[in-house]
PDB file of N, CA, C, O and CB in Angstrom:
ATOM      1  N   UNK A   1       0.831  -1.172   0.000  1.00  0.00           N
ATOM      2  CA  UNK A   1       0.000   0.000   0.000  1.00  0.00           C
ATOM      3  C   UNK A   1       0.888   1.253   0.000  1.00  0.00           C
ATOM      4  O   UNK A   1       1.820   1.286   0.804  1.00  0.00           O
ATOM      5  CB  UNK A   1      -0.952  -0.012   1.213  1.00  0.00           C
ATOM      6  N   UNK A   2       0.719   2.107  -0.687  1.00  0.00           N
ATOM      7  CA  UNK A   2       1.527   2.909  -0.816  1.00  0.00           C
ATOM      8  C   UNK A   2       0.909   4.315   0.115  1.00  0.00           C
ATOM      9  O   UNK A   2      -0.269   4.634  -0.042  1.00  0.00           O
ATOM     10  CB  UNK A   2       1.780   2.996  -2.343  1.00  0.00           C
ATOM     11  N   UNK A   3       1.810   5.110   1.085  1.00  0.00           N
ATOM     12  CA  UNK A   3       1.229   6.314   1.780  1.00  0.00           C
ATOM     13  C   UNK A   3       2.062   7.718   1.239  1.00  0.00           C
ATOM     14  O   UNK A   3       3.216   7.793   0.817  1.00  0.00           O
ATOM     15  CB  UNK A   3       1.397   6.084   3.527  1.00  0.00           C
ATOM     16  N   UNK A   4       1.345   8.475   1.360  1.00  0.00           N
ATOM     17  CA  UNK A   4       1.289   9.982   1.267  1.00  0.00           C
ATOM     18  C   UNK A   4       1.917  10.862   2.556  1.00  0.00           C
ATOM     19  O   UNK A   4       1.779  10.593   3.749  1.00  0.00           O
ATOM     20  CB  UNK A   4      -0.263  10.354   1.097  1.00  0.00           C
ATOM     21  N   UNK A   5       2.548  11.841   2.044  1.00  0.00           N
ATOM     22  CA  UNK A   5       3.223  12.372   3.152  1.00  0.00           C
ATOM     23  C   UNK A   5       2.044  13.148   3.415  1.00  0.00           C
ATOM     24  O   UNK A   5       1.126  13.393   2.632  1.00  0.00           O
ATOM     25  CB  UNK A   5       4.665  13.118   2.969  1.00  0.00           C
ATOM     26  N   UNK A   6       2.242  13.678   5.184  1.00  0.00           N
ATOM     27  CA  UNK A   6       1.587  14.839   5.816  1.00  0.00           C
ATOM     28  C   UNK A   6       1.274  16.233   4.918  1.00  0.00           C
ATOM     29  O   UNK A   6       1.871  16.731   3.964  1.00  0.00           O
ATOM     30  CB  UNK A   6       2.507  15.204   6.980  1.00  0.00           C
ATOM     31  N   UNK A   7       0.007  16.653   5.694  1.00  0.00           N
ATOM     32  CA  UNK A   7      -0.114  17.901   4.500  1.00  0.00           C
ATOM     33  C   UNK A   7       1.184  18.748   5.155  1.00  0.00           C
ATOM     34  O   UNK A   7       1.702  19.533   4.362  1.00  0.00           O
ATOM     35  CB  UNK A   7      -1.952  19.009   4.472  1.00  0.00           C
ATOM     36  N   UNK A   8       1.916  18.678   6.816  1.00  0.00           N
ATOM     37  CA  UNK A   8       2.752  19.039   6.572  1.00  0.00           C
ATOM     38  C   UNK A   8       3.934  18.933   5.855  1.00  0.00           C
ATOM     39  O   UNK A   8       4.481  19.949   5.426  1.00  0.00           O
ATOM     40  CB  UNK A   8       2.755  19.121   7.121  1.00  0.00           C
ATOM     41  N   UNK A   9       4.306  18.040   5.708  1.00  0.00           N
ATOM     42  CA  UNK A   9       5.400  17.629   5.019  1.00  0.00           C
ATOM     43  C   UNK A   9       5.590  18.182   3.567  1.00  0.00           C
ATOM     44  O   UNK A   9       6.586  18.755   3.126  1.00  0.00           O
ATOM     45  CB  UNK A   9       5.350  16.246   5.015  1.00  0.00           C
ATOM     46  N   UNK A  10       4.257  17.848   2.829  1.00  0.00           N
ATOM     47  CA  UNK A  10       3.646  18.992   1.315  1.00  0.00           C
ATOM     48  C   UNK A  10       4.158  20.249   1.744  1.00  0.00           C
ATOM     49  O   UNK A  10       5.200  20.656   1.229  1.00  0.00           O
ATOM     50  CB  UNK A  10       1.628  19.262   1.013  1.00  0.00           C
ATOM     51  N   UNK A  11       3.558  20.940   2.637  1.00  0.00           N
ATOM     52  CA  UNK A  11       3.835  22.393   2.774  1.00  0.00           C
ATOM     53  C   UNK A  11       5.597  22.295   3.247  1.00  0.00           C
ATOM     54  O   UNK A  11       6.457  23.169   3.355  1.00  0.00           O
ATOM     55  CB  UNK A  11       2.630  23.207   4.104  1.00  0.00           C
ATOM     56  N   UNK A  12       5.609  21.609   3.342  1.00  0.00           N
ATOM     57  CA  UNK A  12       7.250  22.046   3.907  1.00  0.00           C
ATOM     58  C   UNK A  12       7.876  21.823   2.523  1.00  0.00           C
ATOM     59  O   UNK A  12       8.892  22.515   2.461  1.00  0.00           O
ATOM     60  CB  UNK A  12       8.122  20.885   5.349  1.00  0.00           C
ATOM     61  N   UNK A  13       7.729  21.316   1.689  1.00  0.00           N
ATOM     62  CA  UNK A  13       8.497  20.922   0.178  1.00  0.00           C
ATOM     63  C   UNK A  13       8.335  21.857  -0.766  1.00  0.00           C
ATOM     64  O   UNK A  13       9.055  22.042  -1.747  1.00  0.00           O
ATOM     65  CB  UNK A  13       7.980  19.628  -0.552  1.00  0.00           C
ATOM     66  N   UNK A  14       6.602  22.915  -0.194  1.00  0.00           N
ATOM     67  CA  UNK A  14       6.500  23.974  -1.470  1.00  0.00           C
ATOM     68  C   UNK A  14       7.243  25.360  -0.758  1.00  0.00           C
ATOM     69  O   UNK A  14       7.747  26.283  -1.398  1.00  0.00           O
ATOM     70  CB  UNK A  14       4.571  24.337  -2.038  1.00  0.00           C
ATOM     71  N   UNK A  15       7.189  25.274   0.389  1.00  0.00           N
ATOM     72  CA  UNK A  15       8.575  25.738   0.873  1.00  0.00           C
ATOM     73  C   UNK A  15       9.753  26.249   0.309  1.00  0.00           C
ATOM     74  O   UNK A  15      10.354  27.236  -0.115  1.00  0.00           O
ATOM     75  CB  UNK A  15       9.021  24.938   1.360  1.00  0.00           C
ATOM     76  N   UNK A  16       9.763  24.821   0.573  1.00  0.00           N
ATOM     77  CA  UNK A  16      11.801  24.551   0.085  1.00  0.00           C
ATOM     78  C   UNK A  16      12.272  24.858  -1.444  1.00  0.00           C
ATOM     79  O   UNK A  16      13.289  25.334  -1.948  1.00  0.00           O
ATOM     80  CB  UNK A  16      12.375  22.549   0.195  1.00  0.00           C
ATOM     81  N   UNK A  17      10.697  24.215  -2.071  1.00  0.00           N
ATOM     82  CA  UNK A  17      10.805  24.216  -3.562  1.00  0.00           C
ATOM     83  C   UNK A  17       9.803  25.094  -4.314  1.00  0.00           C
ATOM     84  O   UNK A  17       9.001  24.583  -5.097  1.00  0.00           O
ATOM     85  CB  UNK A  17      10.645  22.824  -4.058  1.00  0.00           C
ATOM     86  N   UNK A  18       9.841  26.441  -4.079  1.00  0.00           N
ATOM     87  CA  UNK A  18       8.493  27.383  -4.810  1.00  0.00           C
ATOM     88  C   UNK A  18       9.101  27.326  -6.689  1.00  0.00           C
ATOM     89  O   UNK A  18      10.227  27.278  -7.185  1.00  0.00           O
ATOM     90  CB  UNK A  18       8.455  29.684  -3.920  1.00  0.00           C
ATOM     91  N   UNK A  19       8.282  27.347  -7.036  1.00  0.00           N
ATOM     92  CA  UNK A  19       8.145  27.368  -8.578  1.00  0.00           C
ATOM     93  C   UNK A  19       9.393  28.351  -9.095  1.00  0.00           C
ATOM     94  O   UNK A  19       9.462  29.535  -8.768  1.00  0.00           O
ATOM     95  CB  UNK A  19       6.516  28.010  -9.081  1.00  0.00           C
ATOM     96  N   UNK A  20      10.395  27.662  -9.976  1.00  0.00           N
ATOM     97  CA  UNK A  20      11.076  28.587 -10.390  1.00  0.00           C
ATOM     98  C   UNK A  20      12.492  28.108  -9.374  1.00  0.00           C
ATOM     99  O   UNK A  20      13.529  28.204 -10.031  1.00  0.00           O
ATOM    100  CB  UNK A  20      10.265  30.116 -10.221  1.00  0.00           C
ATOM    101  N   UNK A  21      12.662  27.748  -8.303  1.00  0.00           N
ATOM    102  CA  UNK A  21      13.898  27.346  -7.980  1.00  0.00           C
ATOM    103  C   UNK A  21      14.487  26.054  -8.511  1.00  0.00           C
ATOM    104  O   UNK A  21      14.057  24.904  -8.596  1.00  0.00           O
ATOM    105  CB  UNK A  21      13.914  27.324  -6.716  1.00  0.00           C
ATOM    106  N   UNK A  22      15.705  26.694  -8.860  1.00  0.00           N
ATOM    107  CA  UNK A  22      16.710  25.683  -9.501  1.00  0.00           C
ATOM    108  C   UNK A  22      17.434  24.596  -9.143  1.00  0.00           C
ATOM    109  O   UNK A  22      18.223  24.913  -8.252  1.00  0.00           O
ATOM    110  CB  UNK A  22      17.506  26.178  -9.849  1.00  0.00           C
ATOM    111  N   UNK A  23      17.520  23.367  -9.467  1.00  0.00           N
ATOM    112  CA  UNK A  23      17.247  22.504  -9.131  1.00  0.00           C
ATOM    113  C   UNK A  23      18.813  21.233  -9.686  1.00  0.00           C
ATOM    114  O   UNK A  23      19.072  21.260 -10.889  1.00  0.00           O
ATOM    115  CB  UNK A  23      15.718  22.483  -9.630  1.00  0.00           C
ATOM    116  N   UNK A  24      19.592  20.371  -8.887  1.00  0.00           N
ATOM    117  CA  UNK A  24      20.389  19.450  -9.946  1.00  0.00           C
ATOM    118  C   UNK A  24      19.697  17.990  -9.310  1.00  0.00           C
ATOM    119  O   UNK A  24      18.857  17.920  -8.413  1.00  0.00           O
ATOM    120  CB  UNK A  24      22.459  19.584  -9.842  1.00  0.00           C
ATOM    121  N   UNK A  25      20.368  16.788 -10.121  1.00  0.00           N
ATOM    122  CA  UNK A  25      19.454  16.356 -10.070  1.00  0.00           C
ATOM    123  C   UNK A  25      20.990  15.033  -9.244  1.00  0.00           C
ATOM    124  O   UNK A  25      22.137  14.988  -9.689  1.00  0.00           O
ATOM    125  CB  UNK A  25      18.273  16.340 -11.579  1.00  0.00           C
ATOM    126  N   UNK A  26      20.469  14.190  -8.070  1.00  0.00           N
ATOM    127  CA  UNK A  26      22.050  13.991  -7.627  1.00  0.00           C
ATOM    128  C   UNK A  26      22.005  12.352  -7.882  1.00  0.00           C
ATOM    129  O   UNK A  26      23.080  11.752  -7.909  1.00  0.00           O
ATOM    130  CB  UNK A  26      22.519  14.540  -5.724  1.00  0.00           C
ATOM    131  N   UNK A  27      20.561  11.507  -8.101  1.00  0.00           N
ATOM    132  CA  UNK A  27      20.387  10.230  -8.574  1.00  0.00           C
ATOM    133  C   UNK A  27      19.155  10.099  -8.760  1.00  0.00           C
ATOM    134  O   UNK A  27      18.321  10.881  -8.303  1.00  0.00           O
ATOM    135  CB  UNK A  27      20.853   9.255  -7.840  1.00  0.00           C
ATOM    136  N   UNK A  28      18.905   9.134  -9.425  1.00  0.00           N
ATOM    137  CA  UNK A  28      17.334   8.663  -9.611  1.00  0.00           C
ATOM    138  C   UNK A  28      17.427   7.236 -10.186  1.00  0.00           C
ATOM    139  O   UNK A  28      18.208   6.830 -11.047  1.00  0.00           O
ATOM    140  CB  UNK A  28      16.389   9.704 -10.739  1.00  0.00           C
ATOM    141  N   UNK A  29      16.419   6.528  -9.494  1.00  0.00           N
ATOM    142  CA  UNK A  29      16.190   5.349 -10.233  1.00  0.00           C
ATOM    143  C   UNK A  29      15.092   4.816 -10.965  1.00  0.00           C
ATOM    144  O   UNK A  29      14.112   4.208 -10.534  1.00  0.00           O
ATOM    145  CB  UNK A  29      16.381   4.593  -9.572  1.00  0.00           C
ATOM    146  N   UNK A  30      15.502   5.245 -12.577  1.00  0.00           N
ATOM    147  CA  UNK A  30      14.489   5.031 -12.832  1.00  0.00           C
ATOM    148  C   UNK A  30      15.083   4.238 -14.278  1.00  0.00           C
ATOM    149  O   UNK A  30      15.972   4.882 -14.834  1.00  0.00           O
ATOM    150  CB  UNK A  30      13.530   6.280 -12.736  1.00  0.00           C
ATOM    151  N   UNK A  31      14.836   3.389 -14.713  1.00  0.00           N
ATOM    152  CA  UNK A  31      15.925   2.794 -15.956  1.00  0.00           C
ATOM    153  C   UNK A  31      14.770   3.373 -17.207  1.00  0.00           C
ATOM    154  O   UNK A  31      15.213   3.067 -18.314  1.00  0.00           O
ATOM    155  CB  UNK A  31      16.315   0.513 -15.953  1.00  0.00           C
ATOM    156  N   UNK A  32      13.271   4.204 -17.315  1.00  0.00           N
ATOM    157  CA  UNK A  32      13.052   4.643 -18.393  1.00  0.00           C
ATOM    158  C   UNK A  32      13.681   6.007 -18.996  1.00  0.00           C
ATOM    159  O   UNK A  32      13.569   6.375 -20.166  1.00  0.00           O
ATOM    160  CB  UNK A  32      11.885   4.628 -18.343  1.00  0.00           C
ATOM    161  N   UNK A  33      14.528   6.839 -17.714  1.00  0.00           N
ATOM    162  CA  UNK A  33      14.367   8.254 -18.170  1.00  0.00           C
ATOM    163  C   UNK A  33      16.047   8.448 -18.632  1.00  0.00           C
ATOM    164  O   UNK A  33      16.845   7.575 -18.291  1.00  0.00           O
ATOM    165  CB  UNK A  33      13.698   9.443 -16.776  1.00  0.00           C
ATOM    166  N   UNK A  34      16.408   9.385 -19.252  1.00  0.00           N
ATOM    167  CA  UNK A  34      17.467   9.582 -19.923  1.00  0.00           C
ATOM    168  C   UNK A  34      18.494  10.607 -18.660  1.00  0.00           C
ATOM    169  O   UNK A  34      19.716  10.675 -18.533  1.00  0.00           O
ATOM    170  CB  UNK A  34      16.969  10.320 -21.501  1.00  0.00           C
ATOM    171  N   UNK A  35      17.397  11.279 -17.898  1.00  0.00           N
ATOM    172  CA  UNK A  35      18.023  12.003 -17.134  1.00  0.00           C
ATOM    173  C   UNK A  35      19.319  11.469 -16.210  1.00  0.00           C
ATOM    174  O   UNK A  35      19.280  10.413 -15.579  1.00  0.00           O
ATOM    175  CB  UNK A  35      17.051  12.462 -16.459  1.00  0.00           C
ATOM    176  N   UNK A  36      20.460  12.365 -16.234  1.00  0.00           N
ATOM    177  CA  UNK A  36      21.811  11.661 -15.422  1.00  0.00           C
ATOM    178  C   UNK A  36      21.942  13.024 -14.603  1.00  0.00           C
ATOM    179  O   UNK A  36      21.685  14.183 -14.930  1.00  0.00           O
ATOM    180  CB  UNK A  36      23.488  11.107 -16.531  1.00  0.00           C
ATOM    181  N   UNK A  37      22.629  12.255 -12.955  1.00  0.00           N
ATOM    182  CA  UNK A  37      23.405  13.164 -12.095  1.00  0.00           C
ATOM    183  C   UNK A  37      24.269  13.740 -12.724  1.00  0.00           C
ATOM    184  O   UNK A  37      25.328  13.340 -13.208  1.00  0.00           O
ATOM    185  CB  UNK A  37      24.000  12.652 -11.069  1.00  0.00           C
ATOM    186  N   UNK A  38      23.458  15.359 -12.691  1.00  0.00           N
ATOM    187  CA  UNK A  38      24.252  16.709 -12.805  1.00  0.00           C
ATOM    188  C   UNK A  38      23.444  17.324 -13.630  1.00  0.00           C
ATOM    189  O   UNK A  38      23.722  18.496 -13.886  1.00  0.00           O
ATOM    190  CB  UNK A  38      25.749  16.708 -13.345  1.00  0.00           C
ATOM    191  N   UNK A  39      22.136  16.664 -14.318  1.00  0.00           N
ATOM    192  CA  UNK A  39      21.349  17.484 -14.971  1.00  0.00           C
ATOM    193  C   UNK A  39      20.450  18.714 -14.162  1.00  0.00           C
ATOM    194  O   UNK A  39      19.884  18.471 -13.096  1.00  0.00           O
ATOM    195  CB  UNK A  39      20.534  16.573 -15.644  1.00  0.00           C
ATOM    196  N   UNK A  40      20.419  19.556 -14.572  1.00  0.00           N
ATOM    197  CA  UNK A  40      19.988  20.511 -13.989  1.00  0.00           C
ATOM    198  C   UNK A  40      18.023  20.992 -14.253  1.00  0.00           C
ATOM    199  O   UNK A  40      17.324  20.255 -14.948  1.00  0.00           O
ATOM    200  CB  UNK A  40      21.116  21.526 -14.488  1.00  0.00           C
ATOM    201  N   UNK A  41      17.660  21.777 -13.841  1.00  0.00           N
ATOM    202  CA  UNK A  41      16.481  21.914 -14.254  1.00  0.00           C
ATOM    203  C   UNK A  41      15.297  23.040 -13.487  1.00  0.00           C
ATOM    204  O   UNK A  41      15.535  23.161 -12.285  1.00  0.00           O
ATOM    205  CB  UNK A  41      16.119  20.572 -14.223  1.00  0.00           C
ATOM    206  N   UNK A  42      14.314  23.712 -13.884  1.00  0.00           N
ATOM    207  CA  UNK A  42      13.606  24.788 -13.026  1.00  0.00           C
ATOM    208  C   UNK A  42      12.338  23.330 -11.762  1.00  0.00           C
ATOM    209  O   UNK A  42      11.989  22.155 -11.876  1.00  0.00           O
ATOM    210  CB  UNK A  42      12.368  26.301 -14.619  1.00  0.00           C
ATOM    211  N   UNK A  43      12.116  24.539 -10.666  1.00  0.00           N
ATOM    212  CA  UNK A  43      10.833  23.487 -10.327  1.00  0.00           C
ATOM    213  C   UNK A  43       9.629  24.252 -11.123  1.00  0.00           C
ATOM    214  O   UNK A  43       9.485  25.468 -11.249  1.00  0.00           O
ATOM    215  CB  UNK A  43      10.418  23.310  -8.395  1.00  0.00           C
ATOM    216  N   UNK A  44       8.995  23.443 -11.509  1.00  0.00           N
ATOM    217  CA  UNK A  44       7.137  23.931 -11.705  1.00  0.00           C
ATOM    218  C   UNK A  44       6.552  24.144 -10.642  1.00  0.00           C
ATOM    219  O   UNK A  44       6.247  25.279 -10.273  1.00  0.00           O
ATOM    220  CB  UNK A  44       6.071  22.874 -12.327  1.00  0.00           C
ATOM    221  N   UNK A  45       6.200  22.623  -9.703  1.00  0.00           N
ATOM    222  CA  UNK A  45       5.076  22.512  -8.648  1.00  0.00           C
ATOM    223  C   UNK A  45       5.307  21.348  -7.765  1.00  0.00           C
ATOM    224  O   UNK A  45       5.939  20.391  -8.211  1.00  0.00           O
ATOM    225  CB  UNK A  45       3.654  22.357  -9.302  1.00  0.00           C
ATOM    226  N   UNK A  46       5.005  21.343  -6.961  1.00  0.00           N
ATOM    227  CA  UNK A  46       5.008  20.274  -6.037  1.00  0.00           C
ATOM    228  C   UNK A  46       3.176  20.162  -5.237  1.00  0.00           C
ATOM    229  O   UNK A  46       2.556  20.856  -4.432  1.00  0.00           O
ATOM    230  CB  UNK A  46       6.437  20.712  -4.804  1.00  0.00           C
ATOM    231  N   UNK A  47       2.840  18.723  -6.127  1.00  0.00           N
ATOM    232  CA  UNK A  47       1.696  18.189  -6.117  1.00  0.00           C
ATOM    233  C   UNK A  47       1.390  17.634  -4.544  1.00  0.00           C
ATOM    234  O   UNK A  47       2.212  17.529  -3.634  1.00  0.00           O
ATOM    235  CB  UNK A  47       1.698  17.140  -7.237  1.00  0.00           C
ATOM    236  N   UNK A  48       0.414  17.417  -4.525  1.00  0.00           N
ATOM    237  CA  UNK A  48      -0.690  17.106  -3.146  1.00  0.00           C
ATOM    238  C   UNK A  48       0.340  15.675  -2.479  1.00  0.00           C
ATOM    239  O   UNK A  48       0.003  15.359  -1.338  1.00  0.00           O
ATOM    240  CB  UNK A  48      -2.903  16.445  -3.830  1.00  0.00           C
ATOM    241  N   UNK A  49       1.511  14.837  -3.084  1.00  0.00           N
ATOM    242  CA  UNK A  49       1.594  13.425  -2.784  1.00  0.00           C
ATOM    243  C   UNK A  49       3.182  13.626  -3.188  1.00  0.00           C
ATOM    244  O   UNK A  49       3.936  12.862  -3.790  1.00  0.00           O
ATOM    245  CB  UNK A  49       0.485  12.216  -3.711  1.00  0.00           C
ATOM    246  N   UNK A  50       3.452  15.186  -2.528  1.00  0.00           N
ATOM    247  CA  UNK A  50       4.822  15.613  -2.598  1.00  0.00           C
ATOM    248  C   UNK A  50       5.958  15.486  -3.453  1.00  0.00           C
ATOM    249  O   UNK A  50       7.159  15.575  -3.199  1.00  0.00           O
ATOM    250  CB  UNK A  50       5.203  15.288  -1.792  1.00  0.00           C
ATOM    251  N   UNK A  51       5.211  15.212  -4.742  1.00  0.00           N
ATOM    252  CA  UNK A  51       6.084  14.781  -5.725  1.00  0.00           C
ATOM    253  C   UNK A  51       6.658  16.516  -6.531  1.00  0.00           C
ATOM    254  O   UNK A  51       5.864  17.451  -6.635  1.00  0.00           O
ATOM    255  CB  UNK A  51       5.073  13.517  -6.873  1.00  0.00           C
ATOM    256  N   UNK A  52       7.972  16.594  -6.954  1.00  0.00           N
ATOM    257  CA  UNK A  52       8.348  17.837  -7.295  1.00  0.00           C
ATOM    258  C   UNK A  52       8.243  17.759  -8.567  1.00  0.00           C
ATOM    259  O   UNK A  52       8.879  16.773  -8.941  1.00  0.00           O
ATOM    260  CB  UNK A  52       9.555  18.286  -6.860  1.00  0.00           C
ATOM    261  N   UNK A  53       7.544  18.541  -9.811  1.00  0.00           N
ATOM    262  CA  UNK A  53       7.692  18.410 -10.580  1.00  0.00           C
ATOM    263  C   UNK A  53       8.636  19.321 -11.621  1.00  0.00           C
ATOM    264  O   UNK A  53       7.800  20.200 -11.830  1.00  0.00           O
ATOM    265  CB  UNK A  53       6.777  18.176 -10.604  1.00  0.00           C
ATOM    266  N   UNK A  54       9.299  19.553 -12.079  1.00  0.00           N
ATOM    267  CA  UNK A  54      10.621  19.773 -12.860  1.00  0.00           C
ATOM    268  C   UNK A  54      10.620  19.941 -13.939  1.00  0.00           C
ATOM    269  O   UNK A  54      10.354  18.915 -14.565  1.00  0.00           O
ATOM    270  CB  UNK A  54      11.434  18.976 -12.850  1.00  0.00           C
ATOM    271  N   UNK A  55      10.799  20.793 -14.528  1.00  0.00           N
ATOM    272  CA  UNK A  55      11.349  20.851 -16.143  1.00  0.00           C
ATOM    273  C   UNK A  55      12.553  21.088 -16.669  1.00  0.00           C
ATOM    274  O   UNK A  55      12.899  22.195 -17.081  1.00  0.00           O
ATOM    275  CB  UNK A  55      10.806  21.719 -16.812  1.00  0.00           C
ATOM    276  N   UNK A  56      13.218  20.125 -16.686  1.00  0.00           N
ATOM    277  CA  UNK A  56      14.715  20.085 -17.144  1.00  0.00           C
ATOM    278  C   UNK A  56      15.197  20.625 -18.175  1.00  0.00           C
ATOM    279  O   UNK A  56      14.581  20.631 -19.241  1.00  0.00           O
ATOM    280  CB  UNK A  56      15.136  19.001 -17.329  1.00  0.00           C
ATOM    281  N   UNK A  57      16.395  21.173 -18.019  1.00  0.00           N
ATOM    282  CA  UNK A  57      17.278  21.634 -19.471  1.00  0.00           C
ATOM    283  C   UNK A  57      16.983  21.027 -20.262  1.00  0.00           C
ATOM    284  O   UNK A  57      16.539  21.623 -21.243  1.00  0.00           O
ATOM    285  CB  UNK A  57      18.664  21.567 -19.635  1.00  0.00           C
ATOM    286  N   UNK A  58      17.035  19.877 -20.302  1.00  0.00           N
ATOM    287  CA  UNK A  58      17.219  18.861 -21.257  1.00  0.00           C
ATOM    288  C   UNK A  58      15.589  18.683 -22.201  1.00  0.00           C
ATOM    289  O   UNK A  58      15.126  18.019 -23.129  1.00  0.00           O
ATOM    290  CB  UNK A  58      17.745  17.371 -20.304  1.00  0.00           C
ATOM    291  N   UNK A  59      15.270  19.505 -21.463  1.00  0.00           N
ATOM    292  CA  UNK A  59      13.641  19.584 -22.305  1.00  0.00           C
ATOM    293  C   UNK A  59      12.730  18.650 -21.876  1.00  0.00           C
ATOM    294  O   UNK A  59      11.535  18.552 -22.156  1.00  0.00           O
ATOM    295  CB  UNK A  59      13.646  19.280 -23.944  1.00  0.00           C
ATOM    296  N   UNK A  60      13.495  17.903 -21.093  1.00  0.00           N
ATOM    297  CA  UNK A  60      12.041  16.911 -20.238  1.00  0.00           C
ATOM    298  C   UNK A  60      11.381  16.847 -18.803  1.00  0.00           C
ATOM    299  O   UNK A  60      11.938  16.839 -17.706  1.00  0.00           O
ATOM    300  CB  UNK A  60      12.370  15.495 -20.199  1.00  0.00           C
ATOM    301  N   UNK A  61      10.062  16.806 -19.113  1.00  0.00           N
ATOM    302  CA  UNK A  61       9.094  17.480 -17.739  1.00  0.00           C
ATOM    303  C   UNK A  61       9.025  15.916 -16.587  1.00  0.00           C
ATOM    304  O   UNK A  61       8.128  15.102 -16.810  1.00  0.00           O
ATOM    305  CB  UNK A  61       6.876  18.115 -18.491  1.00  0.00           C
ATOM    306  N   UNK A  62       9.718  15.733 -15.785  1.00  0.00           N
ATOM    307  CA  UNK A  62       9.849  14.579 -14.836  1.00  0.00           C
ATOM    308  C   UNK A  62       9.592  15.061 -13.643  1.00  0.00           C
ATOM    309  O   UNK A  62       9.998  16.209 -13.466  1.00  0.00           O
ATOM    310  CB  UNK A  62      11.130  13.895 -14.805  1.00  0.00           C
ATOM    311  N   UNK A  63       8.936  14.448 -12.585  1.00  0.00           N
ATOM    312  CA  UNK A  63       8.446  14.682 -11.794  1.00  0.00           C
ATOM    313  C   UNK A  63       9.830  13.668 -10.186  1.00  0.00           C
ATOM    314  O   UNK A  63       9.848  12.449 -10.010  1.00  0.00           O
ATOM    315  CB  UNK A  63       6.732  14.266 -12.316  1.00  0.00           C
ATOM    316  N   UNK A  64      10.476  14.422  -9.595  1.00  0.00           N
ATOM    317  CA  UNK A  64      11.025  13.499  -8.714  1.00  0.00           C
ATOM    318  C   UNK A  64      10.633  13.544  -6.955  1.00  0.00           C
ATOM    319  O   UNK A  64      11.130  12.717  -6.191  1.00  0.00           O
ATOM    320  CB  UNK A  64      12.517  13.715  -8.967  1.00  0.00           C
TER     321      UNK A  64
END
């Protein structure tokens, strides 16, 4: 079953991460995305289930 962080925890991430702060990226595991540590990228938004969403240099919109 998968859980959701606190609505504090949300508010503490749109915080940290308001739209427009810049962002690198330091690992991810994900074997579909092309993205590699050191890609850089703006934030958009950070959704209800604290996920940050991102739009990378690289021209792709990934959510980490």
């Amino acid at each position: 079953m998968m859980q959701f962080p606190s609505k504090e925890t949300v508010a503490r991430l749109r915080e940290m991460y308001p739209k427009g702060t810049r962002v690198e990226l330091v690992s991810m595991d994900d074997p579909y995305t092309r993205l590699k540590p050191g890609d850089k990228g703006l934030v958009d938004f950070v959704d209800d289930g604290g996920t940050i969403h991102i739009s990378w240099d690289s021209g792709s919109h990934l959510g980490a």
